[in-house]
GURO-146368 format. One line per 2 residues: number of its first residue (from 1); their letters; for each residue y, z negated, x negated of N, C-alpha, C. Coordinates in nm, 2 decimals. Layout:
<nodes>
NUM) A) Y/Z/X/Y/Z/X/Y/Z/X  ...
</nodes>
This chain:
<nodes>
1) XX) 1.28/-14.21/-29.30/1.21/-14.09/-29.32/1.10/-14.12/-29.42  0.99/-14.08/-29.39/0.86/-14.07/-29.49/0.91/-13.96/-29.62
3) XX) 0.82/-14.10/-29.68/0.86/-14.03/-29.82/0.70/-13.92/-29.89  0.69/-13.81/-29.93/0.56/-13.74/-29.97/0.51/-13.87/-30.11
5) XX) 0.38/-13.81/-30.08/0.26/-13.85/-30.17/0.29/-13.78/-30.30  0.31/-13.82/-30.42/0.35/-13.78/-30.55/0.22/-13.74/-30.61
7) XX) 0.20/-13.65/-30.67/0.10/-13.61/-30.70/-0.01/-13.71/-30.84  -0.11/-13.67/-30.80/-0.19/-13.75/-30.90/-0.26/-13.65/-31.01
9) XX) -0.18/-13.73/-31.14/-0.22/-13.61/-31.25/-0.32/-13.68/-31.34  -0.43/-13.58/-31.35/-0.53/-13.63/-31.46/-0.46/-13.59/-31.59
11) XX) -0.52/-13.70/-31.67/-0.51/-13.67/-31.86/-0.62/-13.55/-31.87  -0.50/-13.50/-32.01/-0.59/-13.43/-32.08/-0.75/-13.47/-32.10
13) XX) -0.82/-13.39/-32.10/-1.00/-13.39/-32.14/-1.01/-13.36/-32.30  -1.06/-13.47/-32.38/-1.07/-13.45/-32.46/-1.22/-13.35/-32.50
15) XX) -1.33/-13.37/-32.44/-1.43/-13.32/-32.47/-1.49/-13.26/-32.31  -1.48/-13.13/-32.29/-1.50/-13.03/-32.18/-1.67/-13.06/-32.14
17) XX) -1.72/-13.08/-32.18/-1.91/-13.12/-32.16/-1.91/-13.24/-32.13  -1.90/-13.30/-32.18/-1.89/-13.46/-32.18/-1.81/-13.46/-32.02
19) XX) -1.73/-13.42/-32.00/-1.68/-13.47/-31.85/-1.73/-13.35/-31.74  -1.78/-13.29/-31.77/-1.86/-13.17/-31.71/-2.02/-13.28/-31.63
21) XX) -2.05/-13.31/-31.79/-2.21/-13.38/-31.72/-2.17/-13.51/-31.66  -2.03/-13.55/-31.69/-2.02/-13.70/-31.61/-2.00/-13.66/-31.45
23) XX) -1.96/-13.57/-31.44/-1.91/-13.51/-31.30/-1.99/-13.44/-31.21  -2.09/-13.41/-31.27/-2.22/-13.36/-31.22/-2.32/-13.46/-31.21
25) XX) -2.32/-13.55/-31.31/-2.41/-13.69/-31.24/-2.35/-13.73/-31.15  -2.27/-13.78/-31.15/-2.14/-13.90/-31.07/-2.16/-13.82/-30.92
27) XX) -2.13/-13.67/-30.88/-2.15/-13.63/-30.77/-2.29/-13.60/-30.74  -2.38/-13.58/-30.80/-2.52/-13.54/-30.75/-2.56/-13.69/-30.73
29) XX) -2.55/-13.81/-30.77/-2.58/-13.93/-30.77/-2.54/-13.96/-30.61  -2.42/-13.97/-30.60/-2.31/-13.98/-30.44/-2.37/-13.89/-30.34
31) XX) -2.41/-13.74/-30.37/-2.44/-13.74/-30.23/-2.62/-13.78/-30.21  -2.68/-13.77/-30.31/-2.82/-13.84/-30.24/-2.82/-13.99/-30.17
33) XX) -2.70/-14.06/-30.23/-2.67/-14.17/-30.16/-2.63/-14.16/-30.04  -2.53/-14.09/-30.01/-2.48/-14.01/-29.87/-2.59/-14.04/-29.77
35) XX) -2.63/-13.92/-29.74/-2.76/-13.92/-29.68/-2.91/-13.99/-29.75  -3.01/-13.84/-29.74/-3.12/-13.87/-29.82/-3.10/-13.73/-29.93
37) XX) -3.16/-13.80/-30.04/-3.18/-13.72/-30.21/-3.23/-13.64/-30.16  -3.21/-13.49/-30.17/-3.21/-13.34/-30.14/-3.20/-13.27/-30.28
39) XX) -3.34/-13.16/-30.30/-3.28/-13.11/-30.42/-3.19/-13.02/-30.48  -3.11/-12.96/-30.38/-3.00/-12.86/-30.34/-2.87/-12.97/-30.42
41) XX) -2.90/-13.09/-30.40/-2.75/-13.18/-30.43/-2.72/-13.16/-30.55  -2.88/-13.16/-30.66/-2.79/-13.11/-30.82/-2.79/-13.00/-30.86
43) XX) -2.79/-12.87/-30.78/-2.73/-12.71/-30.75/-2.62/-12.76/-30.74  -2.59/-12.82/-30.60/-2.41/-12.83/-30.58/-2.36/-12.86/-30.66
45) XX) -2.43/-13.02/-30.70/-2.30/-13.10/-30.81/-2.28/-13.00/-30.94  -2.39/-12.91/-31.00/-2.37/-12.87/-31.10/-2.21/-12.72/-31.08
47) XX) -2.26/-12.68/-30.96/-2.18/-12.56/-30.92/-2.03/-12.66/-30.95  -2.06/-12.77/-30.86/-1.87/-12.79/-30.82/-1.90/-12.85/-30.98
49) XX) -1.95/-12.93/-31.04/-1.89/-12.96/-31.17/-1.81/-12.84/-31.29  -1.88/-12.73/-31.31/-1.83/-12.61/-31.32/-1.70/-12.54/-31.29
51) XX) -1.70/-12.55/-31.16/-1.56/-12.54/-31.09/-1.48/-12.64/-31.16  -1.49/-12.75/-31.14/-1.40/-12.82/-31.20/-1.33/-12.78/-31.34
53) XX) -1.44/-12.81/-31.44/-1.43/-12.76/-31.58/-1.33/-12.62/-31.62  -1.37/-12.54/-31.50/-1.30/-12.44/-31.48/-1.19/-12.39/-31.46
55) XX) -1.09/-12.51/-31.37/-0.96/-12.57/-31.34/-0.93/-12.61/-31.45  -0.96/-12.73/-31.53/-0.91/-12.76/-31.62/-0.91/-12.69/-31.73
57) XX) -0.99/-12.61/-31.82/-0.96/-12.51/-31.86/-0.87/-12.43/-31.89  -0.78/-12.40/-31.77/-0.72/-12.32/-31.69/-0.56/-12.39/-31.65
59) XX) -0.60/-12.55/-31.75/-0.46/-12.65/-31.72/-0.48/-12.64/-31.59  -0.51/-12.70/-31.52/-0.52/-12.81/-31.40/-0.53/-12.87/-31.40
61) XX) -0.46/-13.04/-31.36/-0.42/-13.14/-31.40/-0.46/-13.21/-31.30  -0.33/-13.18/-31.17/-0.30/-13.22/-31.06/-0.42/-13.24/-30.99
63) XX) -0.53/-13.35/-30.91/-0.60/-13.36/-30.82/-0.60/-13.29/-30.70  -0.48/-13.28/-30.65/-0.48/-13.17/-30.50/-0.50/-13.01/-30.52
65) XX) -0.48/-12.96/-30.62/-0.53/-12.84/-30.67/-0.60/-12.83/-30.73  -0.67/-12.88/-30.78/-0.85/-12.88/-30.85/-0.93/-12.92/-30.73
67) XX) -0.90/-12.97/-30.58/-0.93/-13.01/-30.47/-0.97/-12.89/-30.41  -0.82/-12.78/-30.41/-0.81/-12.66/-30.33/-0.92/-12.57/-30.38
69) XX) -0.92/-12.56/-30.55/-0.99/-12.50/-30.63/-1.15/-12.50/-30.59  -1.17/-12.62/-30.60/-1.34/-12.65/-30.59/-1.33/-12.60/-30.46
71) XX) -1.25/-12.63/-30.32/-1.33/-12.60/-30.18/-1.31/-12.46/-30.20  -1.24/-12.40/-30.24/-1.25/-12.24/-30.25/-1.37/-12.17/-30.33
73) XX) -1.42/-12.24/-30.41/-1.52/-12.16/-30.51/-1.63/-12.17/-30.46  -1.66/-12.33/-30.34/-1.75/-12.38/-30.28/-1.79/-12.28/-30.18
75) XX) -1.68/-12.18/-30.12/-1.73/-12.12/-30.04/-1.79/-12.05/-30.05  -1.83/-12.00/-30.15/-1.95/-11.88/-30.19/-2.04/-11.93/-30.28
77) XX) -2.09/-12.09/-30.24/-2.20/-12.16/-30.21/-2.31/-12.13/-30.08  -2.43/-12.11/-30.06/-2.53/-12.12/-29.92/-2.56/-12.31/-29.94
79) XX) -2.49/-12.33/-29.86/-2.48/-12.47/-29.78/-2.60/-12.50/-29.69  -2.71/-12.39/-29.68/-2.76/-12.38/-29.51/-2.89/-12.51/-29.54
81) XX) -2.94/-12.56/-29.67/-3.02/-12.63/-29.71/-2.96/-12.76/-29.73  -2.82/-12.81/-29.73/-2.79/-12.91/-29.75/-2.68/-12.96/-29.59
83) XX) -2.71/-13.09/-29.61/-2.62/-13.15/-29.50/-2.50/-13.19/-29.53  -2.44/-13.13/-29.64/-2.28/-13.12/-29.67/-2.22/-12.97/-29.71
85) XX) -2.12/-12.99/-29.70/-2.02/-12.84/-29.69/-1.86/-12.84/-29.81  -1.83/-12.71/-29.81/-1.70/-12.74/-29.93/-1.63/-12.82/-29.90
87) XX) -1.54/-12.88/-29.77/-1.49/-12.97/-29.76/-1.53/-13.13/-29.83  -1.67/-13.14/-29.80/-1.72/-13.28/-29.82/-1.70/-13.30/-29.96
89) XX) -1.76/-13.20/-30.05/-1.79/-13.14/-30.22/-1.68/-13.15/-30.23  -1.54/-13.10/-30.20/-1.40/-13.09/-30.28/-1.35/-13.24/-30.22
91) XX) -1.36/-13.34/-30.13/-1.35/-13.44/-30.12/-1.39/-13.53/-30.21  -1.50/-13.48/-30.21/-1.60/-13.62/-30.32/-1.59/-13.60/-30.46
93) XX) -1.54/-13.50/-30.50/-1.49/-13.45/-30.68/-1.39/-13.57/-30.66  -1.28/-13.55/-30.56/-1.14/-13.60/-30.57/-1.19/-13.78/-30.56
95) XX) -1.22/-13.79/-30.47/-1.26/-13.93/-30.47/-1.36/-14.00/-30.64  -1.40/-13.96/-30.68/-1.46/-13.98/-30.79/-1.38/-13.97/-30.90
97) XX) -1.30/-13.86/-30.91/-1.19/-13.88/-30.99/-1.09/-14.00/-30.99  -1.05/-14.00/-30.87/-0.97/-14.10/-30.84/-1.01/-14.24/-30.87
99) XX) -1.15/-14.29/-30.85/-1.22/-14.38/-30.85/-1.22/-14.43/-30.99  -1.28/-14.35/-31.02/-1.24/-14.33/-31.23/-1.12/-14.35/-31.27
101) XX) -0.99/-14.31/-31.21/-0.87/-14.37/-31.25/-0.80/-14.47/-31.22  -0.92/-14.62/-31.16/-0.90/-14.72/-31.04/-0.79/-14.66/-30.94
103) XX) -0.80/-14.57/-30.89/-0.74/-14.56/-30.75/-0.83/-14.54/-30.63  -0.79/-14.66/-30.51/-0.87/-14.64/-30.45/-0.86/-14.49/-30.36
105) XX) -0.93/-14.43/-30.39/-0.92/-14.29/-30.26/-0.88/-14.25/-30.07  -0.92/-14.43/-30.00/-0.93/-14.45/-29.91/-0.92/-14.54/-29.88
107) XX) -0.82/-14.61/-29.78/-0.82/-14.71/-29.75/-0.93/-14.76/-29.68  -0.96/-14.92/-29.75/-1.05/-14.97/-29.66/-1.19/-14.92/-29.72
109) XX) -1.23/-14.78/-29.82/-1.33/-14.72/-29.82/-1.39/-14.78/-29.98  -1.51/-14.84/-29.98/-1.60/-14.90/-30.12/-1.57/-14.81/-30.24
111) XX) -1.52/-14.87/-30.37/-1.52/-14.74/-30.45/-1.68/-14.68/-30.52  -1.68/-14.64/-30.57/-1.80/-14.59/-30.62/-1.89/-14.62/-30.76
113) XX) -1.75/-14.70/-30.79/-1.81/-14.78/-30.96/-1.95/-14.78/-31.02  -2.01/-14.80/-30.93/-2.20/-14.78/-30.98/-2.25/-14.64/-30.99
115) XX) -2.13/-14.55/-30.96/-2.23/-14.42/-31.01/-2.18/-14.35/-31.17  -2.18/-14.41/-31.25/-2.14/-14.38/-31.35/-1.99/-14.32/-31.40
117) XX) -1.92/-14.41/-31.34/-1.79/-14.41/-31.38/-1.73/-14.42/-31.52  -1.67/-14.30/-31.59/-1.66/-14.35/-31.80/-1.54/-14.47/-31.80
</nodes>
């Protein structure tokens, strides 16, 4: 029998700004890399960084609910100027996070280390 995926818990945030603007570079950085640098990407990153900050706040720890969080908040984002959507945005928070806590996010998938990982 398969055994579940145990959840992945962030540490406490010592300083709420300080990982607010790391999380907002770190993803506005990733998706211009993605595609092509769009200036809609540091609207988003700023929005979902927010969200984030928001969760935690709010004690959110757990990765898969600060996941749920951000794609829910994402939705009452206008997406119609960018070539990514809440799925992608609550993916790529998680992935970055994870990346940051040497875990790789995906198998097989490059981590992200050069986008300003603390």
């Amino acid at each position: 029998m398969a055994q579940p995926i145990p959840p992945v818990i962030l540490a406490p945030v010592d300083d709420l700004d300080r990982e607010r603007q790391w999380l907002e570079q770190s993803l506005a950085e990733l998706l211009d890399a993605e595609y092509i640098p769009e200036a809609v990407n540091s609207t988003i990153a700023h929005y979902a960084a927010n969200a984030y900050i928001r969760q935690r706040m709010e004690g959110e720890n757990d990765i898969d609910g600060i996941a749920i969080a951000i794609l829910t908040e994402m939705q009452g984002f206008d997406f119609s100027k960018s070539f990514f959507g809440e799925f992608a945005i609550a993916n790529a928070v998680s992935e970055l996070l994870l990346d940051r806590m040497g875990i790789e996010p995906c198998c097989g998938r490059v981590q992200f280390r050069h986008l300003g990982a603390a």
